[in-house]
TORDREN-125041 format. One record per residue (C-alpha): residue number from 1; residue in three letters; chain; x, y, z. Coordinates in steps of 0.001 Angstrom, whole numbers, plus 500000, padded with zeros to 6 digits. Example, Ala and Ser with C-alpha at 12.3 -4.5 7.8 and 13.67 -1.06 7.14 Angstrom:
2
kolro->1&domi->ALA&mivo->A&x->512300&y->495500&z->507800
kolro->2&domi->SER&mivo->A&x->513670&y->498940&z->507140
//
This chain:
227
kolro->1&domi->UNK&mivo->A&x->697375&y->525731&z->849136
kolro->2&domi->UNK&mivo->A&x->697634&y->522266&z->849113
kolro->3&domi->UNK&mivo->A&x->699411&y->519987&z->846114
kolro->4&domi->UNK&mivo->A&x->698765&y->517023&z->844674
kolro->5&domi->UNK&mivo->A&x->701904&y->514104&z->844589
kolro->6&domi->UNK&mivo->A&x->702050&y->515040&z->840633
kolro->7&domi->UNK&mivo->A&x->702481&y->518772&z->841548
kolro->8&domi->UNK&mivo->A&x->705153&y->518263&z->844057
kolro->9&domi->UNK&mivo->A&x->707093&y->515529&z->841187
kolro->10&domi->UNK&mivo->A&x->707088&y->518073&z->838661
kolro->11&domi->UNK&mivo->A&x->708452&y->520581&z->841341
kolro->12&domi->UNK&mivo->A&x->711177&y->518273&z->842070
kolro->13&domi->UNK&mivo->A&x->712263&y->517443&z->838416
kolro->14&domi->UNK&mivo->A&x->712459&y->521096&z->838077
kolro->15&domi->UNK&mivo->A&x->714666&y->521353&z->841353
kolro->16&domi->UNK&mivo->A&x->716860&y->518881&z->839895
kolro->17&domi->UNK&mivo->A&x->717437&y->521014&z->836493
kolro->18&domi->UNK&mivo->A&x->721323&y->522358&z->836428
kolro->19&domi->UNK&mivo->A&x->722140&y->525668&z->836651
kolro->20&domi->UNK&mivo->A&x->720508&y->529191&z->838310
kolro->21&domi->UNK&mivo->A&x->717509&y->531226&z->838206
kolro->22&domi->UNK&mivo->A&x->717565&y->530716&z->834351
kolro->23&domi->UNK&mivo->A&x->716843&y->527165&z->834822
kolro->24&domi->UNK&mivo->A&x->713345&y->527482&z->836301
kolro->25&domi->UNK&mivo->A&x->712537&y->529958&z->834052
kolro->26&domi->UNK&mivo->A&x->712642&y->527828&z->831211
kolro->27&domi->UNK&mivo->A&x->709028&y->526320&z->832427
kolro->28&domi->UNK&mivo->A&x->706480&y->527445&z->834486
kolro->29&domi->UNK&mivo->A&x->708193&y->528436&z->838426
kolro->30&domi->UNK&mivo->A&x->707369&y->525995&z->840856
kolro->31&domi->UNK&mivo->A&x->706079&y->526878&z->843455
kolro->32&domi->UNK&mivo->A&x->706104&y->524739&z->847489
kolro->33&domi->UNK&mivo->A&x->704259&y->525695&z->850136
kolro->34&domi->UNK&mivo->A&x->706072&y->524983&z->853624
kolro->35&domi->UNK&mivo->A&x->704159&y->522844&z->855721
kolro->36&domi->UNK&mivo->A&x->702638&y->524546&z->859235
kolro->37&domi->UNK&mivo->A&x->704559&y->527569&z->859153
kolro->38&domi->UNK&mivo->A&x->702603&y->530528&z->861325
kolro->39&domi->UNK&mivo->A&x->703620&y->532988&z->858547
kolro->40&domi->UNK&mivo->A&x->702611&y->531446&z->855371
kolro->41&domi->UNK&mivo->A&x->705436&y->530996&z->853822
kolro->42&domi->UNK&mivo->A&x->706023&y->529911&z->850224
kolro->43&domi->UNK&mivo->A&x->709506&y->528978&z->848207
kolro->44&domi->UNK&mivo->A&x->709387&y->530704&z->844284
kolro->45&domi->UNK&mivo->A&x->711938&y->529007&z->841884
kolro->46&domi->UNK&mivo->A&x->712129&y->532385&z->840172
kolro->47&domi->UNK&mivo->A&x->714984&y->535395&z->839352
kolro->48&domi->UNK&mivo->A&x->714235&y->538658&z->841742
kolro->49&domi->UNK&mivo->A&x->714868&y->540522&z->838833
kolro->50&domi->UNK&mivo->A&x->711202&y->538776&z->837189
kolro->51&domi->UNK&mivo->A&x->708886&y->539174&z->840065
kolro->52&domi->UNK&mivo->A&x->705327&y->540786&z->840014
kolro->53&domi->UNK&mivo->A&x->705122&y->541590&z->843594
kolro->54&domi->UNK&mivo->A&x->704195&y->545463&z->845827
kolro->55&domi->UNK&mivo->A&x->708255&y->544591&z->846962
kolro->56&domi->UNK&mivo->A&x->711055&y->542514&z->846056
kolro->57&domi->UNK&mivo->A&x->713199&y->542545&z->848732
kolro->58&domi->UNK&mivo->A&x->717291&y->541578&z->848034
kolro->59&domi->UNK&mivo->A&x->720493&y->541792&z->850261
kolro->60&domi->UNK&mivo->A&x->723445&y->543812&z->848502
kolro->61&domi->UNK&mivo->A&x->727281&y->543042&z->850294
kolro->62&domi->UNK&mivo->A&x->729091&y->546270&z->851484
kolro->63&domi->UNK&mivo->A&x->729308&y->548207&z->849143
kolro->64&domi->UNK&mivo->A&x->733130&y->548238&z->847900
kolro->65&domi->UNK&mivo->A&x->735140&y->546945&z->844169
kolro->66&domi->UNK&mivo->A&x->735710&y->543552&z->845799
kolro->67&domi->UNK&mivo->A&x->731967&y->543285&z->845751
kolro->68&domi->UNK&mivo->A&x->731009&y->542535&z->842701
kolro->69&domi->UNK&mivo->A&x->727058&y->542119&z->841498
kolro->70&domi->UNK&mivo->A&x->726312&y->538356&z->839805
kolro->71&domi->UNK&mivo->A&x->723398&y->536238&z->838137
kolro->72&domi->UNK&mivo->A&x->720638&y->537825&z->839750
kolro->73&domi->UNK&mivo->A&x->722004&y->541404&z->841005
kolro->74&domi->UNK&mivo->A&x->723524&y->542101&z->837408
kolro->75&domi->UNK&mivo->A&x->720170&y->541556&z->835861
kolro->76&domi->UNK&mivo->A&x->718278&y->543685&z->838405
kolro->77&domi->UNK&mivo->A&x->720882&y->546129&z->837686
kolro->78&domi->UNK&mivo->A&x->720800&y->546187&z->833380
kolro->79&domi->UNK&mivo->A&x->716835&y->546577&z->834153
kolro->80&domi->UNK&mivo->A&x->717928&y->549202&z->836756
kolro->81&domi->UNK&mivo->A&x->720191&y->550645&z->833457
kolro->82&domi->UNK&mivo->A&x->723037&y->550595&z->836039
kolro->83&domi->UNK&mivo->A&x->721207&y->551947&z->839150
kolro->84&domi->UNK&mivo->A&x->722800&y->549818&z->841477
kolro->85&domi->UNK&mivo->A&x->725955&y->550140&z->840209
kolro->86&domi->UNK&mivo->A&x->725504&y->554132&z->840886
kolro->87&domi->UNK&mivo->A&x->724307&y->554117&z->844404
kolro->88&domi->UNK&mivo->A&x->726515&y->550883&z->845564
kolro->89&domi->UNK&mivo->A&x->729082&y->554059&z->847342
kolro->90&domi->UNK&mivo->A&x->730171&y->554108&z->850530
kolro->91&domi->UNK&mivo->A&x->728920&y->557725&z->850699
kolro->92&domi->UNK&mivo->A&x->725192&y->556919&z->849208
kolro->93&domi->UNK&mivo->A&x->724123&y->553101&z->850137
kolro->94&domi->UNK&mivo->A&x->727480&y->551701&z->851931
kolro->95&domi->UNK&mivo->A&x->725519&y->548010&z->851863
kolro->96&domi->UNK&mivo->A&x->726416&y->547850&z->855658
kolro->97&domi->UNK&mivo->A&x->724914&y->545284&z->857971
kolro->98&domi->UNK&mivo->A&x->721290&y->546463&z->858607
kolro->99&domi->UNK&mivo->A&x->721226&y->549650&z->856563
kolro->100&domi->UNK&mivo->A&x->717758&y->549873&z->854056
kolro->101&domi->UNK&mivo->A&x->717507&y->551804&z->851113
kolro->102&domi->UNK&mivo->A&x->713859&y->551575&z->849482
kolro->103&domi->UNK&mivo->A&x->713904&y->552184&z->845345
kolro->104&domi->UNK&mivo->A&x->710560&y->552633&z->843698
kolro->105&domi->UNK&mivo->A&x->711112&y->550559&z->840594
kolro->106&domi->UNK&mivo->A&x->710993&y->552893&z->837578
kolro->107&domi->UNK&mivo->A&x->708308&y->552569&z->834555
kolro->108&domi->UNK&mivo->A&x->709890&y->549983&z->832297
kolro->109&domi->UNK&mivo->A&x->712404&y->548750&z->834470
kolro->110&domi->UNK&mivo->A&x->711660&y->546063&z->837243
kolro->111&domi->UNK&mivo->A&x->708055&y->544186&z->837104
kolro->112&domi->UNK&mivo->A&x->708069&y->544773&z->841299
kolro->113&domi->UNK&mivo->A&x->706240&y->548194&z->841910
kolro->114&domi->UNK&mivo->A&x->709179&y->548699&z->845130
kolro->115&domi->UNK&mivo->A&x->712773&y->547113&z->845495
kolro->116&domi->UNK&mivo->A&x->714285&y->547510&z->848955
kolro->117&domi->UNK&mivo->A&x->718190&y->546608&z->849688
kolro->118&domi->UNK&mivo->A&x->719030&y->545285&z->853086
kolro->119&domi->UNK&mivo->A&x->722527&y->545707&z->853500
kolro->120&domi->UNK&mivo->A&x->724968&y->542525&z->854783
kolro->121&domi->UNK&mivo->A&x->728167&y->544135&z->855664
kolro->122&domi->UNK&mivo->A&x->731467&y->542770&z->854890
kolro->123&domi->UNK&mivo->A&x->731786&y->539598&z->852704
kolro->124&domi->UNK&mivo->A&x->735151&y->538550&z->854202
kolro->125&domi->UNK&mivo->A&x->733692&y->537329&z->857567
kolro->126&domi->UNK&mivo->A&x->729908&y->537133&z->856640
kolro->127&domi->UNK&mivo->A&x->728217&y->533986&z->858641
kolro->128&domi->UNK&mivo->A&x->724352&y->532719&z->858082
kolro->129&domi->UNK&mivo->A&x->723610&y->533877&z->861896
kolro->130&domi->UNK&mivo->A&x->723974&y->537085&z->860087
kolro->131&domi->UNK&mivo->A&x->720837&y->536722&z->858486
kolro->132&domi->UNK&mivo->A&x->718396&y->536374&z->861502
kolro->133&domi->UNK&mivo->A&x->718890&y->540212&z->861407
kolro->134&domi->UNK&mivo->A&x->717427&y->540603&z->857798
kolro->135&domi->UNK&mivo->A&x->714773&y->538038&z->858587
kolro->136&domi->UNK&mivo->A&x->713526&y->540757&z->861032
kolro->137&domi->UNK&mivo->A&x->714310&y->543695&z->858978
kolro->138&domi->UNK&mivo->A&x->712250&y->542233&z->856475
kolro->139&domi->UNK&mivo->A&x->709670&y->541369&z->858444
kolro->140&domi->UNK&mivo->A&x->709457&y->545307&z->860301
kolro->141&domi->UNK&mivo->A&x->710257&y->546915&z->856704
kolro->142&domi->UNK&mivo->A&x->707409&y->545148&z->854732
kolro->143&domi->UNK&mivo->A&x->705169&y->546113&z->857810
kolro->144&domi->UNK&mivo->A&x->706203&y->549459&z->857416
kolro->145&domi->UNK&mivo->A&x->705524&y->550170&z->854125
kolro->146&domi->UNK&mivo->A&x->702465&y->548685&z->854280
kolro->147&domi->UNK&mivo->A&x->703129&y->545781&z->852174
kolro->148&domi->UNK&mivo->A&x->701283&y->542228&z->853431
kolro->149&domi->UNK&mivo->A&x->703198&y->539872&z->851284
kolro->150&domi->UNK&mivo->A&x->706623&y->541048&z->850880
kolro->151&domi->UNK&mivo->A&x->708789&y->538658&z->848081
kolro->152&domi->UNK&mivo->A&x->712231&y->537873&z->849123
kolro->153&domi->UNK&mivo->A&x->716224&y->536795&z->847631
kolro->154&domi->UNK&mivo->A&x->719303&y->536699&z->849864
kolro->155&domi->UNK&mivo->A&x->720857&y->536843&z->846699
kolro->156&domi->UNK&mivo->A&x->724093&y->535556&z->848960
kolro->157&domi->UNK&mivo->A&x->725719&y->533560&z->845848
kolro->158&domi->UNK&mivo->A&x->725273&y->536096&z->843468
kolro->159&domi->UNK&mivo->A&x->727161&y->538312&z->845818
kolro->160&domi->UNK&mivo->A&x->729807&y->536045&z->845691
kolro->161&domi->UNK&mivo->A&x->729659&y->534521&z->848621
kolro->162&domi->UNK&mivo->A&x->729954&y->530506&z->847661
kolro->163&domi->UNK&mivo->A&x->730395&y->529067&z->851490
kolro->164&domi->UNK&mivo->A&x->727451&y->528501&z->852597
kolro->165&domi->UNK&mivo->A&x->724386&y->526085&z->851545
kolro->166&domi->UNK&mivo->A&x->721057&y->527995&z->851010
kolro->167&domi->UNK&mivo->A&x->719523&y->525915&z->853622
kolro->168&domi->UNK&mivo->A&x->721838&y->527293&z->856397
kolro->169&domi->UNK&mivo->A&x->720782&y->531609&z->854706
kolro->170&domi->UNK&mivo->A&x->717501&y->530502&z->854680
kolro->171&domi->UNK&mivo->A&x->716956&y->528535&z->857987
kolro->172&domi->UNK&mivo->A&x->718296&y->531951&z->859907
kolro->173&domi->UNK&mivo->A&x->716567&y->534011&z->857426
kolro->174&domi->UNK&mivo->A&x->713362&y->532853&z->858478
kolro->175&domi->UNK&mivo->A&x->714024&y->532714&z->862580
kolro->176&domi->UNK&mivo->A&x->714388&y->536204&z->862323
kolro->177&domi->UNK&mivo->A&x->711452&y->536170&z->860248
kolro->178&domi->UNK&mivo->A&x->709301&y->534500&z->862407
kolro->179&domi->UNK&mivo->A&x->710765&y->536222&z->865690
kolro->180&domi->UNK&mivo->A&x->709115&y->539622&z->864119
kolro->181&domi->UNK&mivo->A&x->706468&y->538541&z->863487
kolro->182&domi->UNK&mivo->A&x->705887&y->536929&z->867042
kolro->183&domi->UNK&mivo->A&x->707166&y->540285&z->868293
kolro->184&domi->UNK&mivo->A&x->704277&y->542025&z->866050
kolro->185&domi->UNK&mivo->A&x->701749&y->539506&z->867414
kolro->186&domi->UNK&mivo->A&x->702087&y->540875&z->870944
kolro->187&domi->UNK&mivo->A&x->701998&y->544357&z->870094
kolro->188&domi->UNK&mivo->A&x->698666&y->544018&z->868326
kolro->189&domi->UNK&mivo->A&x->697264&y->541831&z->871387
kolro->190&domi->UNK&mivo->A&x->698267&y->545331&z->873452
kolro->191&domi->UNK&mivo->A&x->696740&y->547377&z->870628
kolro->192&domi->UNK&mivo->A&x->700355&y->548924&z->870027
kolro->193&domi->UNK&mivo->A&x->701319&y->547903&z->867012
kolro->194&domi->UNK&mivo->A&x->702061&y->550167&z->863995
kolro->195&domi->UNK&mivo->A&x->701767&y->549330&z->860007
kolro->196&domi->UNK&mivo->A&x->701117&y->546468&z->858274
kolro->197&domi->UNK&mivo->A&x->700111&y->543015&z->859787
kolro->198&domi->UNK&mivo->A&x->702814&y->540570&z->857345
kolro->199&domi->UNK&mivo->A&x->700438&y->538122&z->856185
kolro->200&domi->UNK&mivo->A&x->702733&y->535689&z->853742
kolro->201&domi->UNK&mivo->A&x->706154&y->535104&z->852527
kolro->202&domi->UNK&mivo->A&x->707206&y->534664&z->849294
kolro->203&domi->UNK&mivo->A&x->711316&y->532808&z->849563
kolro->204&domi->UNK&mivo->A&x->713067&y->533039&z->845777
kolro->205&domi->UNK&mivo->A&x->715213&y->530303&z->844981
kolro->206&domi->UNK&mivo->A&x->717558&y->529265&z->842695
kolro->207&domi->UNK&mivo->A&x->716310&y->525646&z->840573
kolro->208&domi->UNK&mivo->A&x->719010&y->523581&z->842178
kolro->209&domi->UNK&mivo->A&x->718797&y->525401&z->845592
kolro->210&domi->UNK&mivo->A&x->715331&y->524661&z->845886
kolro->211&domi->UNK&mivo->A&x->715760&y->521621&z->848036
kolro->212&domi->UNK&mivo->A&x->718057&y->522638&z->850084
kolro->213&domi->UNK&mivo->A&x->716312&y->525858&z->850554
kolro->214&domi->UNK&mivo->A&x->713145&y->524346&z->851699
kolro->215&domi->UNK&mivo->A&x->714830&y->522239&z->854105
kolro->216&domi->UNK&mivo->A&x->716592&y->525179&z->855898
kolro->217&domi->UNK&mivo->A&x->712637&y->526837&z->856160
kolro->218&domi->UNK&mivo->A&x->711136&y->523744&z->857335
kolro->219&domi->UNK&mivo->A&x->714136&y->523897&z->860116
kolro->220&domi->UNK&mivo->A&x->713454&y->527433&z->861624
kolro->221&domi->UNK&mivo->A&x->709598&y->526686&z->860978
kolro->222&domi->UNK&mivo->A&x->709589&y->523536&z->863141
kolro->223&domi->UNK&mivo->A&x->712340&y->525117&z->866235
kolro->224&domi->UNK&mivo->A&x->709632&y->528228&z->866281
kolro->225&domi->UNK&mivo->A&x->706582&y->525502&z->866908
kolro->226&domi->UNK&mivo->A&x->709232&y->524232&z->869574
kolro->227&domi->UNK&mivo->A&x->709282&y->527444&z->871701
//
Protein backbone atom coordinates (compact mmCIF):
# COMPACT_ATOMS: atom_id res chain seq x y z
CA UNK A 1 0.00 0.00 0.00
CA UNK A 2 1.55 3.01 -0.78
CA UNK A 3 0.49 6.75 0.73
CA UNK A 4 0.35 9.86 -0.51
CA UNK A 5 2.45 12.96 1.59
CA UNK A 6 -1.29 14.13 2.67
CA UNK A 7 -2.00 10.58 4.03
CA UNK A 8 1.14 10.26 5.96
CA UNK A 9 0.43 14.35 7.46
CA UNK A 10 -2.83 13.42 8.64
CA UNK A 11 -1.22 10.21 10.21
CA UNK A 12 1.18 12.31 11.97
CA UNK A 13 -1.26 15.01 13.36
CA UNK A 14 -3.07 12.10 14.68
CA UNK A 15 0.25 10.66 16.28
CA UNK A 16 0.71 13.88 17.86
CA UNK A 17 -2.95 13.84 19.61
CA UNK A 18 -2.46 13.42 23.67
CA UNK A 19 -3.46 10.64 25.38
CA UNK A 20 -4.04 6.53 24.60
CA UNK A 21 -5.88 4.31 22.40
CA UNK A 22 -8.93 6.65 22.96
CA UNK A 23 -7.20 9.31 21.15
CA UNK A 24 -7.09 7.69 17.71
CA UNK A 25 -10.32 6.54 18.06
CA UNK A 26 -11.79 9.77 18.01
CA UNK A 27 -11.15 9.81 13.96
CA UNK A 28 -10.62 7.38 11.55
CA UNK A 29 -7.18 4.90 12.78
CA UNK A 30 -4.29 5.64 10.87
CA UNK A 31 -2.83 3.38 9.48
CA UNK A 32 1.55 3.22 8.19
CA UNK A 33 2.86 0.77 6.29
CA UNK A 34 6.68 -0.01 7.19
CA UNK A 35 8.84 0.44 4.41
CA UNK A 36 10.66 -3.01 2.89
CA UNK A 37 9.84 -5.20 5.60
CA UNK A 38 9.85 -9.14 4.27
CA UNK A 39 6.71 -9.69 6.42
CA UNK A 40 4.37 -6.99 5.56
CA UNK A 41 4.06 -5.34 8.34
CA UNK A 42 1.63 -2.54 9.18
CA UNK A 43 1.32 -0.13 12.52
CA UNK A 44 -2.81 0.31 13.59
CA UNK A 45 -3.39 3.39 15.89
CA UNK A 46 -6.26 1.39 17.36
CA UNK A 47 -7.43 -0.26 21.07
CA UNK A 48 -7.01 -4.35 20.93
CA UNK A 49 -10.12 -4.40 22.57
CA UNK A 50 -11.83 -2.76 18.88
CA UNK A 51 -10.22 -4.93 16.33
CA UNK A 52 -11.99 -6.91 13.47
CA UNK A 53 -9.34 -9.40 12.91
CA UNK A 54 -9.37 -13.96 12.81
CA UNK A 55 -6.85 -13.05 16.18
CA UNK A 56 -5.92 -10.33 18.35
CA UNK A 57 -3.02 -11.29 19.92
CA UNK A 58 -2.01 -9.38 23.60
CA UNK A 59 0.72 -10.09 26.29
CA UNK A 60 -0.80 -10.41 29.96
CA UNK A 61 2.18 -9.95 33.04
CA UNK A 62 2.32 -12.96 35.50
CA UNK A 63 -0.45 -13.42 36.67
CA UNK A 64 -0.42 -12.15 40.48
CA UNK A 65 -2.46 -8.85 42.62
CA UNK A 66 0.56 -6.66 41.88
CA UNK A 67 -0.45 -7.08 38.29
CA UNK A 68 -3.01 -5.11 37.68
CA UNK A 69 -5.00 -4.88 34.05
CA UNK A 70 -5.04 -0.97 32.52
CA UNK A 71 -6.39 1.13 29.43
CA UNK A 72 -6.50 -1.51 27.04
CA UNK A 73 -6.58 -4.93 29.17
CA UNK A 74 -9.51 -3.49 31.41
CA UNK A 75 -11.57 -2.86 28.36
CA UNK A 76 -10.86 -6.27 26.78
CA UNK A 77 -11.78 -7.53 30.07
CA UNK A 78 -15.50 -5.48 30.74
CA UNK A 79 -16.16 -6.90 27.00
CA UNK A 80 -14.76 -10.22 28.36
CA UNK A 81 -17.54 -9.42 31.47
CA UNK A 82 -14.49 -10.14 33.70
CA UNK A 83 -12.95 -13.15 31.85
CA UNK A 84 -9.58 -12.19 32.32
CA UNK A 85 -9.89 -11.28 35.60
CA UNK A 86 -11.16 -15.09 36.24
CA UNK A 87 -8.50 -17.02 34.52
CA UNK A 88 -5.47 -14.44 35.44
CA UNK A 89 -4.58 -17.56 38.49
CA UNK A 90 -1.56 -18.98 38.99
CA UNK A 91 -3.34 -22.37 38.86
CA UNK A 92 -5.35 -21.61 35.36
CA UNK A 93 -3.22 -19.01 33.07
CA UNK A 94 -0.11 -18.10 35.51
CA UNK A 95 0.86 -15.27 32.59
CA UNK A 96 4.43 -16.84 32.74
CA UNK A 97 7.08 -16.06 30.18
CA UNK A 98 6.06 -18.03 27.01
CA UNK A 99 2.92 -19.75 28.24
CA UNK A 100 -0.32 -19.33 25.47
CA UNK A 101 -3.74 -19.57 26.30
CA UNK A 102 -6.09 -19.23 23.08
CA UNK A 103 -9.87 -17.71 24.01
CA UNK A 104 -12.44 -17.88 21.27
CA UNK A 105 -14.04 -14.49 21.71
CA UNK A 106 -17.66 -15.02 22.79
CA UNK A 107 -20.88 -13.73 20.69
CA UNK A 108 -21.23 -10.14 21.79
CA UNK A 109 -18.11 -9.70 23.42
CA UNK A 110 -14.80 -8.91 21.46
CA UNK A 111 -15.15 -7.89 17.54
CA UNK A 112 -11.82 -10.45 17.01
CA UNK A 113 -13.30 -13.99 16.20
CA UNK A 114 -9.92 -15.48 18.57
CA UNK A 115 -7.88 -13.66 21.42
CA UNK A 116 -4.66 -15.43 22.37
CA UNK A 117 -2.51 -14.32 25.65
CA UNK A 118 1.20 -14.71 25.47
CA UNK A 119 2.39 -14.65 28.82
CA UNK A 120 5.57 -12.13 29.95
CA UNK A 121 6.55 -13.36 33.29
CA UNK A 122 7.43 -11.23 36.12
CA UNK A 123 7.03 -7.39 35.85
CA UNK A 124 9.74 -6.63 38.45
CA UNK A 125 12.71 -7.51 36.14
CA UNK A 126 10.91 -7.56 32.69
CA UNK A 127 13.49 -6.17 29.83
CA UNK A 128 12.44 -5.51 25.91
CA UNK A 129 14.98 -8.50 24.91
CA UNK A 130 12.16 -10.28 26.51
CA UNK A 131 10.04 -9.75 23.72
CA UNK A 132 12.06 -11.37 20.82
CA UNK A 133 10.46 -14.51 22.43
CA UNK A 134 6.79 -13.33 21.78
CA UNK A 135 7.80 -12.01 18.40
CA UNK A 136 8.35 -15.75 17.61
CA UNK A 137 5.56 -17.10 19.57
CA UNK A 138 3.45 -15.00 17.62
CA UNK A 139 4.76 -15.69 14.61
CA UNK A 140 4.58 -20.00 15.26
CA UNK A 141 1.05 -19.46 17.10
CA UNK A 142 -0.70 -17.49 14.23
CA UNK A 143 0.86 -20.23 11.89
CA UNK A 144 -0.62 -22.70 13.92
CA UNK A 145 -3.93 -21.81 14.05
CA UNK A 146 -4.05 -21.17 10.70
CA UNK A 147 -4.40 -17.54 10.83
CA UNK A 148 -2.32 -15.47 7.83
CA UNK A 149 -2.59 -12.06 9.29
CA UNK A 150 -2.45 -12.25 12.93
CA UNK A 151 -3.18 -8.45 14.73
CA UNK A 152 -0.95 -7.67 17.56
CA UNK A 153 -0.60 -5.30 21.25
CA UNK A 154 2.24 -5.77 23.74
CA UNK A 155 -0.08 -4.05 25.78
CA UNK A 156 3.35 -3.49 28.05
CA UNK A 157 2.02 0.04 29.52
CA UNK A 158 -1.23 -1.04 30.25
CA UNK A 159 0.36 -3.74 32.29
CA UNK A 160 2.00 -1.27 34.12
CA UNK A 161 5.12 -1.44 33.04
CA UNK A 162 6.12 2.51 32.29
CA UNK A 163 10.14 1.93 31.63
CA UNK A 164 10.47 1.34 28.51
CA UNK A 165 9.73 3.36 25.09
CA UNK A 166 7.48 1.40 22.62
CA UNK A 167 10.17 1.61 20.12
CA UNK A 168 12.62 -0.51 22.23
CA UNK A 169 9.00 -3.54 22.80
CA UNK A 170 8.51 -3.18 19.39
CA UNK A 171 12.02 -3.23 17.74
CA UNK A 172 12.57 -6.84 19.68
CA UNK A 173 9.07 -7.69 19.09
CA UNK A 174 9.54 -7.79 15.55
CA UNK A 175 13.29 -9.57 15.44
CA UNK A 176 11.67 -12.35 16.86
CA UNK A 177 9.06 -11.83 14.44
CA UNK A 178 11.00 -11.86 11.56
CA UNK A 179 13.49 -14.67 12.89
CA UNK A 180 10.20 -17.10 12.61
CA UNK A 181 9.36 -16.34 9.91
CA UNK A 182 12.92 -16.82 8.28
CA UNK A 183 12.91 -20.06 10.27
CA UNK A 184 9.41 -20.96 8.44
CA UNK A 185 10.93 -19.94 5.09
CA UNK A 186 13.45 -22.78 5.22
CA UNK A 187 11.20 -25.35 6.31
CA UNK A 188 8.87 -24.79 3.37
CA UNK A 189 12.02 -24.68 0.89
CA UNK A 190 12.56 -28.50 2.52
CA UNK A 191 8.82 -29.13 2.17
CA UNK A 192 8.69 -29.50 6.12
CA UNK A 193 6.84 -26.97 7.24
CA UNK A 194 3.50 -27.29 9.12
CA UNK A 195 0.37 -24.66 9.27
CA UNK A 196 -0.07 -21.49 8.10
CA UNK A 197 2.43 -19.47 5.88
CA UNK A 198 2.18 -15.70 8.11
CA UNK A 199 1.56 -13.47 5.35
CA UNK A 200 1.19 -9.79 7.20
CA UNK A 201 1.39 -8.08 10.45
CA UNK A 202 -0.87 -5.92 11.86
CA UNK A 203 1.35 -3.74 15.13
CA UNK A 204 -1.48 -1.76 17.48
CA UNK A 205 -0.35 1.35 18.83
CA UNK A 206 -1.18 3.78 21.11
CA UNK A 207 -1.79 7.68 19.23
CA UNK A 208 1.25 9.14 20.88
CA UNK A 209 3.32 5.87 20.64
CA UNK A 210 2.89 5.73 17.11
CA UNK A 211 6.16 7.34 16.25
CA UNK A 212 8.14 5.88 18.37
CA UNK A 213 6.64 2.59 17.60
CA UNK A 214 7.36 2.75 13.98
CA UNK A 215 10.81 3.67 14.54
CA UNK A 216 11.58 0.60 16.76
CA UNK A 217 9.94 -1.66 13.49
CA UNK A 218 11.85 0.13 10.96
CA UNK A 219 15.03 -0.83 13.36
CA UNK A 220 14.59 -4.70 13.50
CA UNK A 221 13.24 -4.44 9.77
CA UNK A 222 16.45 -2.82 8.46
CA UNK A 223 19.21 -5.20 10.99
CA UNK A 224 17.12 -8.36 9.36
CA UNK A 225 17.95 -6.89 5.58
CA UNK A 226 21.54 -6.64 7.24
CA UNK A 227 21.98 -10.42 7.88
Amino acid sequence: MTYSKKTILKATILMALPGGWNAGAQTAPALIDIANAPVPIQILVRSPAETHTDLQVICLFRSSPMNALHGSLTEIDERLKGLLDRIRKPELFGGELGETLLIASPKGSLDAKELLLIGLGDSRNFSPQRMQLVGKILYDEAARIGVAHPFFAPAILDGGVTGFTTGQVAEEVIHGFLQASATDNVLRESNAAAGQRVTALTYLAGAKNASGTREGIEKAVAAAARK
